[in-house]
mmJSON file of the N, C-alpha and C atoms, coordinates in Angstrom:
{"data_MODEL":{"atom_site":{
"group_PDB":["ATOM","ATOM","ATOM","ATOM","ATOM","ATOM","ATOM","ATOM","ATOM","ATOM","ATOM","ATOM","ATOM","ATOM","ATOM","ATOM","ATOM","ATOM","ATOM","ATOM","ATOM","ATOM","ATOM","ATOM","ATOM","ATOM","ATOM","ATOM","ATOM","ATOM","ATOM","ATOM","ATOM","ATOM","ATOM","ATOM","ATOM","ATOM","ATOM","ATOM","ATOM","ATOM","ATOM","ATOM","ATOM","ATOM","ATOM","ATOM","ATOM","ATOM","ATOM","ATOM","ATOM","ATOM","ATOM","ATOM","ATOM","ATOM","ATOM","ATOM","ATOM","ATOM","ATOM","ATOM","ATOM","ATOM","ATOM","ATOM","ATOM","ATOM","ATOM","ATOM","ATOM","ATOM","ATOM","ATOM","ATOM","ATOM","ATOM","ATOM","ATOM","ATOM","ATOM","ATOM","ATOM","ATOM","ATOM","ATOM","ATOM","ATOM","ATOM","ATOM","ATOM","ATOM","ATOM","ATOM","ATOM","ATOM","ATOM","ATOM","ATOM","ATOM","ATOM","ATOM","ATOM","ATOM","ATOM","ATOM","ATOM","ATOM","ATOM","ATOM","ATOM","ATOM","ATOM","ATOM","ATOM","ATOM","ATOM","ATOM","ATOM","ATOM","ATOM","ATOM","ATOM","ATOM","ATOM","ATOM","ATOM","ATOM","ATOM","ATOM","ATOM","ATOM","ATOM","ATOM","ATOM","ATOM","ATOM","ATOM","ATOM","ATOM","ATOM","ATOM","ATOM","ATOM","ATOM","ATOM","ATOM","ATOM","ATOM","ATOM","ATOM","ATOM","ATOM","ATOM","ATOM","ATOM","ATOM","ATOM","ATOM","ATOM","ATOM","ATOM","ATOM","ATOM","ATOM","ATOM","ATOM","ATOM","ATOM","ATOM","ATOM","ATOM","ATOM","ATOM","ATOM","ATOM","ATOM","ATOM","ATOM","ATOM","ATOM","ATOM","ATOM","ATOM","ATOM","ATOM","ATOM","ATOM","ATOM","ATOM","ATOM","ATOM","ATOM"],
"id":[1,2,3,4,5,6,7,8,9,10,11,12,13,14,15,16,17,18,19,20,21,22,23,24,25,26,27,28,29,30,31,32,33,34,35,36,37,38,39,40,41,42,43,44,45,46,47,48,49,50,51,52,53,54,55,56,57,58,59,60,61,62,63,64,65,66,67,68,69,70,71,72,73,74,75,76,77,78,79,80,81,82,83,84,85,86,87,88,89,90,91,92,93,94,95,96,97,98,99,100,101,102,103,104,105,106,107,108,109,110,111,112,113,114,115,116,117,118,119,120,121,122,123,124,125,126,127,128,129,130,131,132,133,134,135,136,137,138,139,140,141,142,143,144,145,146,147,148,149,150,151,152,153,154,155,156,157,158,159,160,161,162,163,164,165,166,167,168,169,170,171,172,173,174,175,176,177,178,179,180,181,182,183,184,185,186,187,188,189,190,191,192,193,194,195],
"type_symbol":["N","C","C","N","C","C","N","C","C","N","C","C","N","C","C","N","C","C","N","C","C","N","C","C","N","C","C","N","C","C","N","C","C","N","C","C","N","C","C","N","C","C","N","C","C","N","C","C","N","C","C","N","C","C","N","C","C","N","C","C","N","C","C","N","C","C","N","C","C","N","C","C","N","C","C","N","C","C","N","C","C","N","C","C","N","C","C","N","C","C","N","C","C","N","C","C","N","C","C","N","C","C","N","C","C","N","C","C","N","C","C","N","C","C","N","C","C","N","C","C","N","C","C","N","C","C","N","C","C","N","C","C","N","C","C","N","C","C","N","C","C","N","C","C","N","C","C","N","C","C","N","C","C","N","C","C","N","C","C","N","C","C","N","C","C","N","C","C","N","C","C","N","C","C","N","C","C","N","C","C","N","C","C","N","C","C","N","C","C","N","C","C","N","C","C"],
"label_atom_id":["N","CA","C","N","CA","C","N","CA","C","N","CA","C","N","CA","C","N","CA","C","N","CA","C","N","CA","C","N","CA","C","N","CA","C","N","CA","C","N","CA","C","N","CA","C","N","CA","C","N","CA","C","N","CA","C","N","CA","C","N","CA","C","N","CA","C","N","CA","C","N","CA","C","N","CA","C","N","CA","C","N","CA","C","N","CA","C","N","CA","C","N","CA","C","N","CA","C","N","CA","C","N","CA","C","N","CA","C","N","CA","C","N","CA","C","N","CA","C","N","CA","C","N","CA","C","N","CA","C","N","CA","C","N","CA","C","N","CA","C","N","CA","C","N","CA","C","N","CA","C","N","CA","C","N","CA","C","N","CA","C","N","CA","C","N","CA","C","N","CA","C","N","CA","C","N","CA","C","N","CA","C","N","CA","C","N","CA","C","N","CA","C","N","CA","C","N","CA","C","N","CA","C","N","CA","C","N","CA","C","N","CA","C","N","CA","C","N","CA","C","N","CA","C","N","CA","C"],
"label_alt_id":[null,null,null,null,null,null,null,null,null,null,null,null,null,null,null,null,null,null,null,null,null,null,null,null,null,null,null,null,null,null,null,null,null,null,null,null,null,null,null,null,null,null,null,null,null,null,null,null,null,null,null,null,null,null,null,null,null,null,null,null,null,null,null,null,null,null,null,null,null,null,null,null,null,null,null,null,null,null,null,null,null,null,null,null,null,null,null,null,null,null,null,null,null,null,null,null,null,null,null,null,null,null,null,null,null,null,null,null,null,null,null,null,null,null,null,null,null,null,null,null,null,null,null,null,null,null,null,null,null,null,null,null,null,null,null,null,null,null,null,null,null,null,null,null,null,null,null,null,null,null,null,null,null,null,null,null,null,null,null,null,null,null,null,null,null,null,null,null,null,null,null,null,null,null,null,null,null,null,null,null,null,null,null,null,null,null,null,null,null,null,null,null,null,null,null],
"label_comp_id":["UNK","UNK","UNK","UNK","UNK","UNK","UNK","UNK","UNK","UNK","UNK","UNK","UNK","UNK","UNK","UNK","UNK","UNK","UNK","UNK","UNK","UNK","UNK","UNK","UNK","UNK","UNK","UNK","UNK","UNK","UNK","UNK","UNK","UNK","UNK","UNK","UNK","UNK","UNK","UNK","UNK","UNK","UNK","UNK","UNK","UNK","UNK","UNK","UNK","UNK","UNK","UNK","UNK","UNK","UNK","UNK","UNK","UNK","UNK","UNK","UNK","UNK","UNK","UNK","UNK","UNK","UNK","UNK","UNK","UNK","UNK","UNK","UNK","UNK","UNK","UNK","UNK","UNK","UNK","UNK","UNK","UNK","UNK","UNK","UNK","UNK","UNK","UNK","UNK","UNK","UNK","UNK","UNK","UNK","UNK","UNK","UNK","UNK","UNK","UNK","UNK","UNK","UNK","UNK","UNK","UNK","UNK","UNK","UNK","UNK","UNK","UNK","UNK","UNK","UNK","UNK","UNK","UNK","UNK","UNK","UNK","UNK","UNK","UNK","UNK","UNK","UNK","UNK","UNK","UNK","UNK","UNK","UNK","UNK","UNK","UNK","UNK","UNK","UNK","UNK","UNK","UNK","UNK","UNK","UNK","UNK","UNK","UNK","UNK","UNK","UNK","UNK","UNK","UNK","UNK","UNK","UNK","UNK","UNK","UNK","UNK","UNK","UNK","UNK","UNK","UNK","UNK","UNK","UNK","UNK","UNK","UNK","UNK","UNK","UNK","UNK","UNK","UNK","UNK","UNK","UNK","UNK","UNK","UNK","UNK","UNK","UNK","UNK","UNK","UNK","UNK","UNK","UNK","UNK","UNK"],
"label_asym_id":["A","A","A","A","A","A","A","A","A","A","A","A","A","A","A","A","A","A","A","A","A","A","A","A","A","A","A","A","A","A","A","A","A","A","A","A","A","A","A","A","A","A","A","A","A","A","A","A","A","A","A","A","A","A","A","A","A","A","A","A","A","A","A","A","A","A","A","A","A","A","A","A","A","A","A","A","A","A","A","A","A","A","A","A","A","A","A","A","A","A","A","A","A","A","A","A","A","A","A","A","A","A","A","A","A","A","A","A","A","A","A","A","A","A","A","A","A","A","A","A","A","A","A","A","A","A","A","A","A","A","A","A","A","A","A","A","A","A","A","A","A","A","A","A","A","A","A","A","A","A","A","A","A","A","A","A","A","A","A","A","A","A","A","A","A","A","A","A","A","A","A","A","A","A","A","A","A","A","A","A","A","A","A","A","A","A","A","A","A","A","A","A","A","A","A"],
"label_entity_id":["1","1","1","1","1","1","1","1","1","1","1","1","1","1","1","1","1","1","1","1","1","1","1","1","1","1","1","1","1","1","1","1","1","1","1","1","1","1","1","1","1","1","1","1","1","1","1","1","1","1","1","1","1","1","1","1","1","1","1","1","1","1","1","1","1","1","1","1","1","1","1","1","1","1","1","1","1","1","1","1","1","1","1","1","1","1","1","1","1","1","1","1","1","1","1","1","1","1","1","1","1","1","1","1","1","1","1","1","1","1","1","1","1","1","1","1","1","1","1","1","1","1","1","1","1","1","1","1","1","1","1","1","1","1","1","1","1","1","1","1","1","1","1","1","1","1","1","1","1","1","1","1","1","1","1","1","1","1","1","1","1","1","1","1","1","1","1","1","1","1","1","1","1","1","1","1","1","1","1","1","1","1","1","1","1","1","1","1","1","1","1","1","1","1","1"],
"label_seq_id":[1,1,1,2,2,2,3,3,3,4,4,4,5,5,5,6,6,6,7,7,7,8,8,8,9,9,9,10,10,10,11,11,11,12,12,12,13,13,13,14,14,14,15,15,15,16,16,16,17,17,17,18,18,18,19,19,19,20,20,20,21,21,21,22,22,22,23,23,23,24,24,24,25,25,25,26,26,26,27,27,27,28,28,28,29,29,29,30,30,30,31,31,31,32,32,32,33,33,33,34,34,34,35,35,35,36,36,36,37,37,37,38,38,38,39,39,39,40,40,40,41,41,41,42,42,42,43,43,43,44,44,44,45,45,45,46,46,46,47,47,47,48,48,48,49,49,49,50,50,50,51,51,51,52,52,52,53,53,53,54,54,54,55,55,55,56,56,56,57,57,57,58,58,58,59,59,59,60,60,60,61,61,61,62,62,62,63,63,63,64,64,64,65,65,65],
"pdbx_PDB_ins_code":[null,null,null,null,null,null,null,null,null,null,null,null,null,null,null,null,null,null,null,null,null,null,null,null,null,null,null,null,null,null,null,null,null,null,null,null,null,null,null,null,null,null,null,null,null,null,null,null,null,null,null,null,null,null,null,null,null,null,null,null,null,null,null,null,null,null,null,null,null,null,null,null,null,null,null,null,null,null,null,null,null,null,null,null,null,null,null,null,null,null,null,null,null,null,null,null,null,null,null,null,null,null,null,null,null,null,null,null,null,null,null,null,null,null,null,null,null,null,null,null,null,null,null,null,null,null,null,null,null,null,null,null,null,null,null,null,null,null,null,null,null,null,null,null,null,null,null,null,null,null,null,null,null,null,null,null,null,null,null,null,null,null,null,null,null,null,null,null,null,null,null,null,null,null,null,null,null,null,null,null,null,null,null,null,null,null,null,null,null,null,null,null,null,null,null],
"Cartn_x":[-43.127,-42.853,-43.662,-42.75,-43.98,-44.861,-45.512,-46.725,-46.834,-46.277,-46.066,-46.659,-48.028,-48.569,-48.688,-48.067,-48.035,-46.587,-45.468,-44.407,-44.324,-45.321,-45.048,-46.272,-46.859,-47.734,-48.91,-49.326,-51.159,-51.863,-50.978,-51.676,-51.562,-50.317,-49.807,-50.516,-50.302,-50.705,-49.9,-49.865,-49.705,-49.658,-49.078,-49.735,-49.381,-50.661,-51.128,-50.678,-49.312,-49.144,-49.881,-50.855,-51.654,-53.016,-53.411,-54.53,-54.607,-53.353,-53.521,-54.181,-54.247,-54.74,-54.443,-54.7,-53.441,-54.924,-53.602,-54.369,-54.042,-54.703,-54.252,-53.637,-52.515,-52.818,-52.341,-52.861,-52.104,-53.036,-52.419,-53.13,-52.281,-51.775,-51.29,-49.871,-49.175,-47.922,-46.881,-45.829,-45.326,-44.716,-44.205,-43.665,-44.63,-45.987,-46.584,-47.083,-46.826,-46.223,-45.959,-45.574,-44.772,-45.328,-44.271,-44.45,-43.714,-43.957,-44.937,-45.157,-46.75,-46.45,-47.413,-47.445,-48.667,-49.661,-50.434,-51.361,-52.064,-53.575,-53.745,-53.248,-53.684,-53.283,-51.624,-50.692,-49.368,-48.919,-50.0,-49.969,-50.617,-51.707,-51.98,-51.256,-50.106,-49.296,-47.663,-47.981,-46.584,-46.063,-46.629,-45.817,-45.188,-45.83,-45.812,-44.016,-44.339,-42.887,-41.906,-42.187,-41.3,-40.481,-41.264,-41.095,-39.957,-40.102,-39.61,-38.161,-38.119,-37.01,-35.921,-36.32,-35.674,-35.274,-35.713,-35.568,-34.147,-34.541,-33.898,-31.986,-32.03,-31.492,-30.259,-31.176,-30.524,-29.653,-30.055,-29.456,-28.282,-28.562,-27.522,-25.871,-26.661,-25.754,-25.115,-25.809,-24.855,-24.134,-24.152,-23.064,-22.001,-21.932,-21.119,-20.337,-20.681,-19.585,-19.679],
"Cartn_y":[45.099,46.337,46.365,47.081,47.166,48.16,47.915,48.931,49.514,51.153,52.469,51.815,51.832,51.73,50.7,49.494,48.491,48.752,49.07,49.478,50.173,51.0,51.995,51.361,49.948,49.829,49.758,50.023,50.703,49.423,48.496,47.143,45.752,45.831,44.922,44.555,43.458,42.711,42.647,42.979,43.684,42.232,42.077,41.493,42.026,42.597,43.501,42.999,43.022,42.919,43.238,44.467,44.869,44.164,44.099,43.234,42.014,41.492,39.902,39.562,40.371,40.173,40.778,40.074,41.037,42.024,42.965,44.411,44.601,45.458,45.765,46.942,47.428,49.037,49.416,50.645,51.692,51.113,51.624,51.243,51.324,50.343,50.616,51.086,51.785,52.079,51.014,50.936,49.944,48.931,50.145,49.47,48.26,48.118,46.837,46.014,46.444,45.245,44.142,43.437,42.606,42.484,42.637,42.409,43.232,43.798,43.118,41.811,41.452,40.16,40.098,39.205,39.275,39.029,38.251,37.985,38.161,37.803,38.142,36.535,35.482,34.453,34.171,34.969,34.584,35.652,36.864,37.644,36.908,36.266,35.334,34.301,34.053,33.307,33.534,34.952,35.92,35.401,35.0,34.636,33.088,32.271,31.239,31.388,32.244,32.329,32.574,33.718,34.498,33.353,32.613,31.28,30.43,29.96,28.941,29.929,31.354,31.929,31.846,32.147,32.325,30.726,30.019,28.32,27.934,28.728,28.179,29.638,30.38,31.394,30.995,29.819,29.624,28.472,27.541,25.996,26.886,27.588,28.435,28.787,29.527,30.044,29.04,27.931,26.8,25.89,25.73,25.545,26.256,27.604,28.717,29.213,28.084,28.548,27.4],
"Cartn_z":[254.053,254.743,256.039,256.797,258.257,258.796,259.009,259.565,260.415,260.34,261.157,262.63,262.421,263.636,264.498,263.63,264.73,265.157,264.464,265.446,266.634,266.458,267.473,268.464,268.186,269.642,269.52,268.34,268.212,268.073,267.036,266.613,267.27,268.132,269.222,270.377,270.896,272.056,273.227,274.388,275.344,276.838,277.511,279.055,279.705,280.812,281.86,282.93,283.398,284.904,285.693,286.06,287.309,286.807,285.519,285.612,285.158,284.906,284.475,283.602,282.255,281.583,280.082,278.602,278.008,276.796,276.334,276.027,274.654,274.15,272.336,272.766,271.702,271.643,273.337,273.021,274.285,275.533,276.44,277.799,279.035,279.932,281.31,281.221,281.613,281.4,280.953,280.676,279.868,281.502,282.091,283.694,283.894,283.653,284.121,283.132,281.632,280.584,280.241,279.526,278.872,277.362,276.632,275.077,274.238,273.886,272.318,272.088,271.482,271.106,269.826,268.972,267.678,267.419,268.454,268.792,270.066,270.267,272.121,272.23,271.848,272.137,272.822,272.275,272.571,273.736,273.488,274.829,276.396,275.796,277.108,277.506,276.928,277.124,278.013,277.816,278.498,279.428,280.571,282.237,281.732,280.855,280.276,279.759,278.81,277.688,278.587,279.658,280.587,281.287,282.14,282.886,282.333,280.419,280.107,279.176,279.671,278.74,280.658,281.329,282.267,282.97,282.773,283.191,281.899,280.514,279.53,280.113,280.571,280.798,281.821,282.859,284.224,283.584,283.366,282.65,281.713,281.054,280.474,281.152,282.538,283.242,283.725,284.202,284.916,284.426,282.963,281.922,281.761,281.575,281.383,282.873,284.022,285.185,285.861],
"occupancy":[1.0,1.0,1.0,1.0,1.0,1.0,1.0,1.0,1.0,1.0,1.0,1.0,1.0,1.0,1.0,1.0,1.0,1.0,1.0,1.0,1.0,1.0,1.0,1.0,1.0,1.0,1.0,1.0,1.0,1.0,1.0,1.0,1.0,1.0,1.0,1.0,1.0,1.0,1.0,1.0,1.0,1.0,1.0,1.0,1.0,1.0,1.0,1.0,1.0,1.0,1.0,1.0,1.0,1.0,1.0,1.0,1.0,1.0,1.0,1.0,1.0,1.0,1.0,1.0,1.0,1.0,1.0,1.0,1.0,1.0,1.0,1.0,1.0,1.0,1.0,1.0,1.0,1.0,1.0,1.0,1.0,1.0,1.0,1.0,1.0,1.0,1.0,1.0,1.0,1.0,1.0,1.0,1.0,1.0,1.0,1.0,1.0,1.0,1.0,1.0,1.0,1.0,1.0,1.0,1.0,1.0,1.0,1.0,1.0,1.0,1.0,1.0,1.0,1.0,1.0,1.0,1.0,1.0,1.0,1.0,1.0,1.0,1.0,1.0,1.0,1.0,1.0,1.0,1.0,1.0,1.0,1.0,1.0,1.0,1.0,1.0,1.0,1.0,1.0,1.0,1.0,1.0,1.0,1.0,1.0,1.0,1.0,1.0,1.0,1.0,1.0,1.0,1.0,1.0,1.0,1.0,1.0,1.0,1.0,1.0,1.0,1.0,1.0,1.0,1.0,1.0,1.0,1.0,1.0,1.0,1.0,1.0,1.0,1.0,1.0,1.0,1.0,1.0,1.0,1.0,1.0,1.0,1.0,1.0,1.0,1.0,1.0,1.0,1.0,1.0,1.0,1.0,1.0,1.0,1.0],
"B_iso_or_equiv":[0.0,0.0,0.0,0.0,0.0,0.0,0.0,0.0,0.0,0.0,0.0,0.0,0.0,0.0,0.0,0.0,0.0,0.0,0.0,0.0,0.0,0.0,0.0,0.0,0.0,0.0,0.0,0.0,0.0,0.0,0.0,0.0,0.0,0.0,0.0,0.0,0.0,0.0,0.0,0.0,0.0,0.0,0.0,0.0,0.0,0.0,0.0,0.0,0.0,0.0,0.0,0.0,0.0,0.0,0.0,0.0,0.0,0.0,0.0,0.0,0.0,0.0,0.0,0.0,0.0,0.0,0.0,0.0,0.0,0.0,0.0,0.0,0.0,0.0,0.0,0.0,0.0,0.0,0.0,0.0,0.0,0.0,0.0,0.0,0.0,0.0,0.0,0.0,0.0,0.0,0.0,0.0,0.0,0.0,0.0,0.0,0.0,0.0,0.0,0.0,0.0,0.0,0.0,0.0,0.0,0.0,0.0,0.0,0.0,0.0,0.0,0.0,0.0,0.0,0.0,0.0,0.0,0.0,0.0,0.0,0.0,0.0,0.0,0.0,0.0,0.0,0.0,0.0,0.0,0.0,0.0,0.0,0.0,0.0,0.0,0.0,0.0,0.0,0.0,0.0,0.0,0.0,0.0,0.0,0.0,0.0,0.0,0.0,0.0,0.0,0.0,0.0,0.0,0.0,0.0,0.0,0.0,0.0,0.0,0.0,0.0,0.0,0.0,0.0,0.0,0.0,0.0,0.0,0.0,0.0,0.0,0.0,0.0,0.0,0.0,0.0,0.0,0.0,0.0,0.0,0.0,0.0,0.0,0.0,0.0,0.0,0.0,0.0,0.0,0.0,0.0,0.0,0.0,0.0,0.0],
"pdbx_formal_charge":[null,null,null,null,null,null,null,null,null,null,null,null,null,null,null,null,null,null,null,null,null,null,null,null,null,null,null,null,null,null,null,null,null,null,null,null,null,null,null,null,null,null,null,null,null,null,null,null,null,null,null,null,null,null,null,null,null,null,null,null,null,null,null,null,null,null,null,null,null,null,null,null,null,null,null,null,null,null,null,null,null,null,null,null,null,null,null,null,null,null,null,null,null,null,null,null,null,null,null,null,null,null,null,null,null,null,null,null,null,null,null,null,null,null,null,null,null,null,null,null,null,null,null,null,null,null,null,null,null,null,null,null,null,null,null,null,null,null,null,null,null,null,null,null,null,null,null,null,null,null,null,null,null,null,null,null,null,null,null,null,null,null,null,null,null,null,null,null,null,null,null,null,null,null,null,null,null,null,null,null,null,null,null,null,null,null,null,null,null,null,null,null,null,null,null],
"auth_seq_id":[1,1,1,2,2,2,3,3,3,4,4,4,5,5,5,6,6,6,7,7,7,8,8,8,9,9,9,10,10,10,11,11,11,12,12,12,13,13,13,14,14,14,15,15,15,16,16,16,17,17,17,18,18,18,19,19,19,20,20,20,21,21,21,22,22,22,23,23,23,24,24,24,25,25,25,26,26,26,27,27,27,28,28,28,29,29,29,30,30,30,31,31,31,32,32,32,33,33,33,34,34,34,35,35,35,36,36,36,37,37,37,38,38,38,39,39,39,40,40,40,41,41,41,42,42,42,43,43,43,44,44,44,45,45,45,46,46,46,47,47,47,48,48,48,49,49,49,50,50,50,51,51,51,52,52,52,53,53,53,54,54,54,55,55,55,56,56,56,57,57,57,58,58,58,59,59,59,60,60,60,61,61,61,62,62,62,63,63,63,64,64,64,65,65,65],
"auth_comp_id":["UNK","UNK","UNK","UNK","UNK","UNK","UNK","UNK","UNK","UNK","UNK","UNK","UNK","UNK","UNK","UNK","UNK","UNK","UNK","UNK","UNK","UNK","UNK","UNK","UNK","UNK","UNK","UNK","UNK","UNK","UNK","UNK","UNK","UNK","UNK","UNK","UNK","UNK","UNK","UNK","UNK","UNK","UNK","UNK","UNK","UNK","UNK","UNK","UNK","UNK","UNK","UNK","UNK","UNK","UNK","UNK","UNK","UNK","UNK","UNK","UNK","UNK","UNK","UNK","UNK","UNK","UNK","UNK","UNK","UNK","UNK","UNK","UNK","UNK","UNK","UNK","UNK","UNK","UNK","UNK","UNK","UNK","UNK","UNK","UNK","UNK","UNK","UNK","UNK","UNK","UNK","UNK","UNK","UNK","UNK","UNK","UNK","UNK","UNK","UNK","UNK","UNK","UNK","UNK","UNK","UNK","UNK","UNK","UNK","UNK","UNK","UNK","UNK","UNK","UNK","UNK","UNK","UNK","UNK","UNK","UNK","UNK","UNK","UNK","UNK","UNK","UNK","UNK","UNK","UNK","UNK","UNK","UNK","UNK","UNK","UNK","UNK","UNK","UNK","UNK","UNK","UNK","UNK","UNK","UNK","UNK","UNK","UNK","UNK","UNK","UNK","UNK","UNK","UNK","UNK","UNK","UNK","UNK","UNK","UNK","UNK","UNK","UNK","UNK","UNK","UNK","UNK","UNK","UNK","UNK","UNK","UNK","UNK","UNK","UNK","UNK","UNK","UNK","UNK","UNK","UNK","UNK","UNK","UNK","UNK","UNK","UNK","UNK","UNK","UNK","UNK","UNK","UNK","UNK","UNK"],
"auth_asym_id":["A","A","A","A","A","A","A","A","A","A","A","A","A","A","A","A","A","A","A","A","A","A","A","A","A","A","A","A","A","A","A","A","A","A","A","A","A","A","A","A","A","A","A","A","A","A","A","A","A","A","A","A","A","A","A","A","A","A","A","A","A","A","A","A","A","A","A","A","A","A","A","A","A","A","A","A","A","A","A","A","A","A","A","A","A","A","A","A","A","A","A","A","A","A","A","A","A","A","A","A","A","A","A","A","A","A","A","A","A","A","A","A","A","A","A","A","A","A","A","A","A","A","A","A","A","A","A","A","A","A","A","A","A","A","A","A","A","A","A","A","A","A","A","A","A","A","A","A","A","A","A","A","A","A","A","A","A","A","A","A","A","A","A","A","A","A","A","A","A","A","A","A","A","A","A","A","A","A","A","A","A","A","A","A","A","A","A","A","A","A","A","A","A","A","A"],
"auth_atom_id":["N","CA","C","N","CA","C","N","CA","C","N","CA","C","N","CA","C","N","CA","C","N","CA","C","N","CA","C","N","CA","C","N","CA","C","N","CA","C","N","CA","C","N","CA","C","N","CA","C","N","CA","C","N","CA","C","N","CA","C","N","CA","C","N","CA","C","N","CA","C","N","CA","C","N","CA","C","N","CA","C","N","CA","C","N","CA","C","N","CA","C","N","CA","C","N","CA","C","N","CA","C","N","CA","C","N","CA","C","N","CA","C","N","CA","C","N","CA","C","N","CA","C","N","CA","C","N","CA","C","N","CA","C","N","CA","C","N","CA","C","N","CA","C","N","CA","C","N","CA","C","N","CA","C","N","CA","C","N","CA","C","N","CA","C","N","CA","C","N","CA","C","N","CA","C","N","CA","C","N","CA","C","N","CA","C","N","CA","C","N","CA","C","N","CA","C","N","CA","C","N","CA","C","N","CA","C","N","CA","C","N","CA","C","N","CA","C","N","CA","C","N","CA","C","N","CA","C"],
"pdbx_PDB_model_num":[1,1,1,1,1,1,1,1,1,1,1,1,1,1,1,1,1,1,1,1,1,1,1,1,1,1,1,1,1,1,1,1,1,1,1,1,1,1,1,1,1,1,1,1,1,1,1,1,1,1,1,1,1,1,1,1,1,1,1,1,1,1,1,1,1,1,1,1,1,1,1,1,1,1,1,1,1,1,1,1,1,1,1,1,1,1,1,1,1,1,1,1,1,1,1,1,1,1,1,1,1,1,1,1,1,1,1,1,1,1,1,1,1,1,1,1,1,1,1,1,1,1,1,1,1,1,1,1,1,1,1,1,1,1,1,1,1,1,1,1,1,1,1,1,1,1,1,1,1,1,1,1,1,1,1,1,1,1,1,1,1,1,1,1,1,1,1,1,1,1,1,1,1,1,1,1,1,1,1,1,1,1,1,1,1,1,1,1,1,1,1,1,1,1,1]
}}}
């Protein structure tokens, strides 16, 4: 079963667009975000994942036309 409060954000890992850096729990507005993620480890990894979902996204597109 899942845990109220990590759904809603409280227990989650966060990366801080304005500070480059990632966060537990509540903090900078979501606008400068990225996540949820389950660890800080995989939150410090965000621009990382972002990078290789959008590389994997494009190769996509240029198959599909």
């Amino acid at each position: 079963m899942s845990d109220p409060e990590n759904v809603s954000g409280e227990l989650n890992w966060w990366y801080c667009l304005k500070h480059s850096k990632p966060e537990r729990g509540p903090g900078c507005p979501n606008k400068y975000r990225l996540g949820p993620y389950p660890d800080e480890a995989t939150a410090t990894n965000a621009l990382h994942i972002a990078e290789e979902r959008n590389e994997a996204w494009d190769e996509q597109d240029e198959r599909d036309f």
